[in-house]
OpenMM code with the backbone's topology and positions (N, CA, C; nanometers):
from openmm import Vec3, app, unit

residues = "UNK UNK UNK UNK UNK UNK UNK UNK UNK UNK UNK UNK UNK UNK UNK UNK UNK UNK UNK UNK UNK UNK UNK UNK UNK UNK UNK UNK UNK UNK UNK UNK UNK UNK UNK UNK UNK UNK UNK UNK UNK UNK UNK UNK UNK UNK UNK UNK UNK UNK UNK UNK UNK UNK UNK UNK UNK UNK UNK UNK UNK UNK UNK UNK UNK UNK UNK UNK UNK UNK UNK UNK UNK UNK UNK UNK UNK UNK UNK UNK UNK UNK UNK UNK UNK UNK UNK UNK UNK UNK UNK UNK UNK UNK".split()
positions = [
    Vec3(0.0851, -0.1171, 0.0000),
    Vec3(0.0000, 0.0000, 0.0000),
    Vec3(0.0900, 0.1239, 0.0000),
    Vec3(0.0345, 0.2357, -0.0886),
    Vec3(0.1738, 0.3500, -0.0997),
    Vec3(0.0679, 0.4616, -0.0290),
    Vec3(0.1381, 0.5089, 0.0791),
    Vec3(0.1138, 0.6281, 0.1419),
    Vec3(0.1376, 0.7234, 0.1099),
    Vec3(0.0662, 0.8396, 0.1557),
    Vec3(0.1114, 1.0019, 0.1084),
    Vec3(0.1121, 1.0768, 0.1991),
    Vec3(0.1489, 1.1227, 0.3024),
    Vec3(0.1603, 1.2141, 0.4150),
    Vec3(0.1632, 1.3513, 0.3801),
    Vec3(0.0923, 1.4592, 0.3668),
    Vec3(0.1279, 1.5721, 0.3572),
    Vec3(0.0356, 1.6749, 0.4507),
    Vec3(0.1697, 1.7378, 0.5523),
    Vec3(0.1138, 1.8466, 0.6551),
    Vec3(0.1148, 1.9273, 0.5970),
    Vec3(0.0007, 1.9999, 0.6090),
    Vec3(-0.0230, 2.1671, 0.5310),
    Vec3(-0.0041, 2.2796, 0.6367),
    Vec3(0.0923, 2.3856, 0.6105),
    Vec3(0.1226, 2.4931, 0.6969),
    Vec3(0.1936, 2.4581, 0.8736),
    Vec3(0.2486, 2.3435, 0.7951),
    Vec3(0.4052, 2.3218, 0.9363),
    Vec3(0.4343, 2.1408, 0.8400),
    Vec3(0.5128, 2.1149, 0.9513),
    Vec3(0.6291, 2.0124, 0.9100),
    Vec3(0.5648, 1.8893, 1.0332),
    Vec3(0.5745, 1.7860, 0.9720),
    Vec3(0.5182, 1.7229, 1.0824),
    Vec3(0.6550, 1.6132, 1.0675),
    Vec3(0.7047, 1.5877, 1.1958),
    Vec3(0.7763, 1.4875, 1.2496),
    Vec3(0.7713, 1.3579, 1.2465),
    Vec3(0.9003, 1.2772, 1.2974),
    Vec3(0.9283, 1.1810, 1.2359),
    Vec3(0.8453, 1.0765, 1.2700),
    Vec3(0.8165, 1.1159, 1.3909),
    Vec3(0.7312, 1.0270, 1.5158),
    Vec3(0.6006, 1.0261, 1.4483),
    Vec3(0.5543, 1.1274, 1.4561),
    Vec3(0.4097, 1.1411, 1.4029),
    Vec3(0.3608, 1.0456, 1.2792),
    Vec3(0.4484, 1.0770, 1.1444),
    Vec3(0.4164, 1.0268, 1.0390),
    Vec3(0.4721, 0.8686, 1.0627),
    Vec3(0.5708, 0.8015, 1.1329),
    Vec3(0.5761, 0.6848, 1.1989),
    Vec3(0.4694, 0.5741, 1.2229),
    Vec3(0.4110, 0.7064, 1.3311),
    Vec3(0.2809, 0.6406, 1.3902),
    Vec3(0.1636, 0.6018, 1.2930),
    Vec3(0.1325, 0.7298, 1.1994),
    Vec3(0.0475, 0.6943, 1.1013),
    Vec3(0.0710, 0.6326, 1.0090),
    Vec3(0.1864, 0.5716, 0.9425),
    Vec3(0.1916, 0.4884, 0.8739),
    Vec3(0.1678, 0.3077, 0.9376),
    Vec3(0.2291, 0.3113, 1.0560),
    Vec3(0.2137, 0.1771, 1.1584),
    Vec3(0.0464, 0.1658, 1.1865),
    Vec3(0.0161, 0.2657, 1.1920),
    Vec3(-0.1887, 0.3131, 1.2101),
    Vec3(-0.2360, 0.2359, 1.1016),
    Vec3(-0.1948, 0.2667, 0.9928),
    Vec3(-0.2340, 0.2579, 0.8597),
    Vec3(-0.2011, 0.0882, 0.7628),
    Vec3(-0.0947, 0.0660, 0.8326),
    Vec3(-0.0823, -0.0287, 0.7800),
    Vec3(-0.1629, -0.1646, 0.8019),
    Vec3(-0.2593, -0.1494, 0.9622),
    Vec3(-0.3140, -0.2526, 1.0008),
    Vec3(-0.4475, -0.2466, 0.9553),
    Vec3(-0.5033, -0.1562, 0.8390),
    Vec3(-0.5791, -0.1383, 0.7884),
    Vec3(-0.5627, -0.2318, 0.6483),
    Vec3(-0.4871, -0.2536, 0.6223),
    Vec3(-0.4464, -0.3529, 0.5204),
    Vec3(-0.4603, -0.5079, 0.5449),
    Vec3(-0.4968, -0.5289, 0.6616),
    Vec3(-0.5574, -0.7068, 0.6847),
    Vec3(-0.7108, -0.7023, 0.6690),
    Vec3(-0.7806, -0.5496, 0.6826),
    Vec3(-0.9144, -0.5971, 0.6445),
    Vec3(-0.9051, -0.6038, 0.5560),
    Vec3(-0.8111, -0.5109, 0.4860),
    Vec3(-0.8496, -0.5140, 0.2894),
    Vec3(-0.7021, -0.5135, 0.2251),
    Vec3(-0.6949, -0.6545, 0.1558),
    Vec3(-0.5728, -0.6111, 0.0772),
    Vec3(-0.5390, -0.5765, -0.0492),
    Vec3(-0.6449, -0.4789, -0.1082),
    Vec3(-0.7296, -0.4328, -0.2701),
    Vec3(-0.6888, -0.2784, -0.1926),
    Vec3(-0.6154, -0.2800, -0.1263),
    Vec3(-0.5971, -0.0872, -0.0727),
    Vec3(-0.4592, -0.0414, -0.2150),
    Vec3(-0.5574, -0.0042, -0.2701),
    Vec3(-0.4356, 0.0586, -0.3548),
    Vec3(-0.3281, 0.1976, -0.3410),
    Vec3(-0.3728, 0.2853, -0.3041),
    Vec3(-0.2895, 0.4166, -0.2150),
    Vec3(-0.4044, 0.4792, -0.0876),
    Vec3(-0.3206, 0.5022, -0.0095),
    Vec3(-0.3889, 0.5873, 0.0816),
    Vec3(-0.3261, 0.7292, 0.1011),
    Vec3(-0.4291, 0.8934, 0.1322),
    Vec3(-0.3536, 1.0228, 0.1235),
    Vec3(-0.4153, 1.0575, 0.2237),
    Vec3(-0.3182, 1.1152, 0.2843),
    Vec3(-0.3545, 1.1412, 0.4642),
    Vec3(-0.3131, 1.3160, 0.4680),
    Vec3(-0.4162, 1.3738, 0.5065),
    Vec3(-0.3373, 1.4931, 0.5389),
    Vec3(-0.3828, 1.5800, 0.6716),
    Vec3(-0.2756, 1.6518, 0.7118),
    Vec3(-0.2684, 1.7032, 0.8195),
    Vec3(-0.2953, 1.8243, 0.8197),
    Vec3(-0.3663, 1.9146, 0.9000),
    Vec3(-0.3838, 2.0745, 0.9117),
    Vec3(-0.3955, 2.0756, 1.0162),
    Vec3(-0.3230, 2.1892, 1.0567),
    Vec3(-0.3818, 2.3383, 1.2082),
    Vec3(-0.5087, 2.3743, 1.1482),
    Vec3(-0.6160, 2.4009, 1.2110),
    Vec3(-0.7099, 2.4829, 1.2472),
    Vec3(-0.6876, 2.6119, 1.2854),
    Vec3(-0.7908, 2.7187, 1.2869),
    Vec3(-0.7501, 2.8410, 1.3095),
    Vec3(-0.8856, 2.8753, 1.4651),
    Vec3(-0.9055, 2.7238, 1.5005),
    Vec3(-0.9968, 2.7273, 1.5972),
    Vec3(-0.9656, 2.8038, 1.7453),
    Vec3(-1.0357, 2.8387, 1.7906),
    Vec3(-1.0098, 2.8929, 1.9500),
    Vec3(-0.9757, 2.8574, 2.0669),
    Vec3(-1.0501, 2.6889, 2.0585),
    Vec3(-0.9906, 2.5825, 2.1444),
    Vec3(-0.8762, 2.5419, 2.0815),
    Vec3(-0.7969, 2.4018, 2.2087),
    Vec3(-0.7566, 2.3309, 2.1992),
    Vec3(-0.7692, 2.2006, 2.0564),
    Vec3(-0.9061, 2.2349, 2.0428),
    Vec3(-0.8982, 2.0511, 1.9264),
    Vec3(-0.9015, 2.1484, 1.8226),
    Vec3(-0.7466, 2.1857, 1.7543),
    Vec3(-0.7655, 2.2439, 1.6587),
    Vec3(-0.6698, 2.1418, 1.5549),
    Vec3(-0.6360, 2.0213, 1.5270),
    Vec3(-0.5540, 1.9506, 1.4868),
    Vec3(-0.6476, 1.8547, 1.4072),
    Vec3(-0.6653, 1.8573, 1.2822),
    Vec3(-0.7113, 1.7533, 1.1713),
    Vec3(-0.6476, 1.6967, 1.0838),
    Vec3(-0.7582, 1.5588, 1.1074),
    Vec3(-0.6882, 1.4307, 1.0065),
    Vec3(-0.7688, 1.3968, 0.8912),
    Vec3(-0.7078, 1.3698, 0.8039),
    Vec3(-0.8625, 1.3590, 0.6813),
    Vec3(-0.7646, 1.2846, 0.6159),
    Vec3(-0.8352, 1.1605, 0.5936),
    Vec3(-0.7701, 1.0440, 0.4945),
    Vec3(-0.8112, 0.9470, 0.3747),
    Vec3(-0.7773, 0.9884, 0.3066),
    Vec3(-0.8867, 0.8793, 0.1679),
    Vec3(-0.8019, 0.7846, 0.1785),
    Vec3(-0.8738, 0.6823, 0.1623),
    Vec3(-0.8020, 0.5076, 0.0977),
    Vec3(-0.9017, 0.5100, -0.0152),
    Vec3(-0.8152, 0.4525, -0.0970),
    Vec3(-0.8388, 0.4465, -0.2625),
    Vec3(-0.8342, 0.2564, -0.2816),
    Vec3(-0.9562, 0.2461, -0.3072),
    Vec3(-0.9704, 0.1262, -0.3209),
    Vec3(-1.0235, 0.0589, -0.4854),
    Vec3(-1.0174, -0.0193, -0.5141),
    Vec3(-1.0712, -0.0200, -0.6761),
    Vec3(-1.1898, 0.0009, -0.7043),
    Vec3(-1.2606, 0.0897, -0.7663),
    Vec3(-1.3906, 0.1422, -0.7910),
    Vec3(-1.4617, 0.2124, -0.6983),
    Vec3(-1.3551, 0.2316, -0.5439),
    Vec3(-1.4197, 0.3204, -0.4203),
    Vec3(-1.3226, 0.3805, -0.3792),
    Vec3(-1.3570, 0.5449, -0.3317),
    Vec3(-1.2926, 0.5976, -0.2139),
    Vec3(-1.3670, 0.6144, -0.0954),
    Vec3(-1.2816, 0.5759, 0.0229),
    Vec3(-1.3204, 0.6035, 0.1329),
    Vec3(-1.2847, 0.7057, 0.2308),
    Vec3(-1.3345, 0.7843, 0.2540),
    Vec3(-1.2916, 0.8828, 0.3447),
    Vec3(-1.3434, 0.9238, 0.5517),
    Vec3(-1.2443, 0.9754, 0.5612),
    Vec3(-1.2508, 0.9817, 0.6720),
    Vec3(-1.1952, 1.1558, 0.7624),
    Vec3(-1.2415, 1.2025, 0.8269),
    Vec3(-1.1830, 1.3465, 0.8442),
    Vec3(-1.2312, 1.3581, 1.0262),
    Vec3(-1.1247, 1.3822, 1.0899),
    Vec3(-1.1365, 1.4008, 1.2575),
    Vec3(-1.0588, 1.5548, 1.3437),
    Vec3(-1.1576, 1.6240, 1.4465),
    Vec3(-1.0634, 1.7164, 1.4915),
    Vec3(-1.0579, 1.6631, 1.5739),
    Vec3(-0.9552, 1.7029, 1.6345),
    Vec3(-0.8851, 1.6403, 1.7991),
    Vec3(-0.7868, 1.7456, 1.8514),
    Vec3(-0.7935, 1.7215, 1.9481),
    Vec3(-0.6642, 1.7848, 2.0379),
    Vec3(-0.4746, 1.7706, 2.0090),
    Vec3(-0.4955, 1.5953, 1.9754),
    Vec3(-0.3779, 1.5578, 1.9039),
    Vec3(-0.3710, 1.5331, 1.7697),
    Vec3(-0.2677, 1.5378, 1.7052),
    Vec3(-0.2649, 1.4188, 1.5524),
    Vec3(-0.3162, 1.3037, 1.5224),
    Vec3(-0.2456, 1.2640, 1.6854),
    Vec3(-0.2515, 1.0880, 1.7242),
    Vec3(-0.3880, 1.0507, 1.7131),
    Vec3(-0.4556, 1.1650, 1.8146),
    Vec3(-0.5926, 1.1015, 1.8582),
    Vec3(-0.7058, 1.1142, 1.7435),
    Vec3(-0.6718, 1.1827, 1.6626),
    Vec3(-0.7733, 1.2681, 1.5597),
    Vec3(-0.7185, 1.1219, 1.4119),
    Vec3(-0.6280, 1.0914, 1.4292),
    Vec3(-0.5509, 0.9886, 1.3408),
    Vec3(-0.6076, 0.8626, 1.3913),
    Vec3(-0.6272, 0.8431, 1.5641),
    Vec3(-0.6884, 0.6550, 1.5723),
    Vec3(-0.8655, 0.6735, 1.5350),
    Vec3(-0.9080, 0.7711, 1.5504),
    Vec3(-1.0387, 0.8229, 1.5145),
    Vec3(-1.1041, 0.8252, 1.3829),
    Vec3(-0.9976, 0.8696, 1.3225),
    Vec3(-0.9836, 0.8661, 1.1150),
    Vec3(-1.0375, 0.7393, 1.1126),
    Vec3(-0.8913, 0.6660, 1.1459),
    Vec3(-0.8526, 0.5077, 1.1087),
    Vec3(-0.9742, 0.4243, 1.1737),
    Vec3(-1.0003, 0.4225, 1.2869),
    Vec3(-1.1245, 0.3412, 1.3322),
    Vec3(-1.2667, 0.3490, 1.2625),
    Vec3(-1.3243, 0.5187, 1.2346),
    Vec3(-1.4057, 0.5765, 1.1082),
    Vec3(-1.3729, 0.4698, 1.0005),
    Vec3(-1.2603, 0.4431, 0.9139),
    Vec3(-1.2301, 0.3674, 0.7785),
    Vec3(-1.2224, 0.2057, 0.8106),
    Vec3(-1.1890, 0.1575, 0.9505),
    Vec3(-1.2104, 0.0323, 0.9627),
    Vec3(-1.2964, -0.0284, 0.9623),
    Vec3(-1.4456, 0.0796, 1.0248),
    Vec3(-1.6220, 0.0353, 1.0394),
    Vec3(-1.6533, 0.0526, 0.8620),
    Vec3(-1.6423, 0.1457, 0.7909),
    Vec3(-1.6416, 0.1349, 0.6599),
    Vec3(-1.5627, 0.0501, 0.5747),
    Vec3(-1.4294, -0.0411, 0.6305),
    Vec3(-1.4135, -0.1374, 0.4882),
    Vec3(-1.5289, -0.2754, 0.6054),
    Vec3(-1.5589, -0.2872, 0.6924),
    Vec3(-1.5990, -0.3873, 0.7353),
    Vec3(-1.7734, -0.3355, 0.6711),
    Vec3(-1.8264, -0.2731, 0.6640),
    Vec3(-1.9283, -0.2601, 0.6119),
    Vec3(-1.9063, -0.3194, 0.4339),
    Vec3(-1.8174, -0.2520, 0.3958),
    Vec3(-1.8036, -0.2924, 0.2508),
    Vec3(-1.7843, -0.4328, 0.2204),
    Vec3(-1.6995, -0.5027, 0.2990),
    Vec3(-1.6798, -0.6692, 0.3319),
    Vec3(-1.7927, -0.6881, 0.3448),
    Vec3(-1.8849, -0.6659, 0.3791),
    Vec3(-2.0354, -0.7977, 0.3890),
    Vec3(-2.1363, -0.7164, 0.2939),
] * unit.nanometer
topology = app.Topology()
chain = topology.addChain("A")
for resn in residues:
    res = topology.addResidue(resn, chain)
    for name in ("N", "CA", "C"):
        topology.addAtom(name, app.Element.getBySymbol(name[0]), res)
């Protein structure tokens, strides 16, 4: 599966994009027809704290699936995405 990481308006670290690729990859035992997945990262210009979003398509053959989370963290807004796209390929499986 070929990933695409791109943070918009900062640099995101080594750790971070680490994590989301290790996130991402266990998404590949429900489905192994994942042809690319594009993950991207933004700041918010929100007032609170959960100003950190994840929005991720997996590109599957004849479907995209998407997924988009605010959170406080990357991390948390990223297991939120990924759990969002796991209830959707398990819906698509049956």
């Amino acid at each position: 599966m070929d990933i695409n990481i791109q943070s918009i308006h900062f640099d995101a670290d080594i750790k971070l994009i680490d994590f989301i690729k290790k996130k991402l990859g266990k998404l590949e035992t429900l489905n192994n027809k994942v042809i690319n997945t594009e993950v991207f990262l933004k700041l918010d210009n929100a007032v609170d704290n959960s100003n950190k979003i994840t929005e991720i398509k997996l590109h599957l053959p004849g479907k995209t699936l998407f997924a988009k989370e605010q959170c406080k963290t990357f991390e948390e807004a990223t297991d939120l995405s990924i759990e969002s796209l796991r209830r959707q390929l398990s819906k698509l499986k049956n």
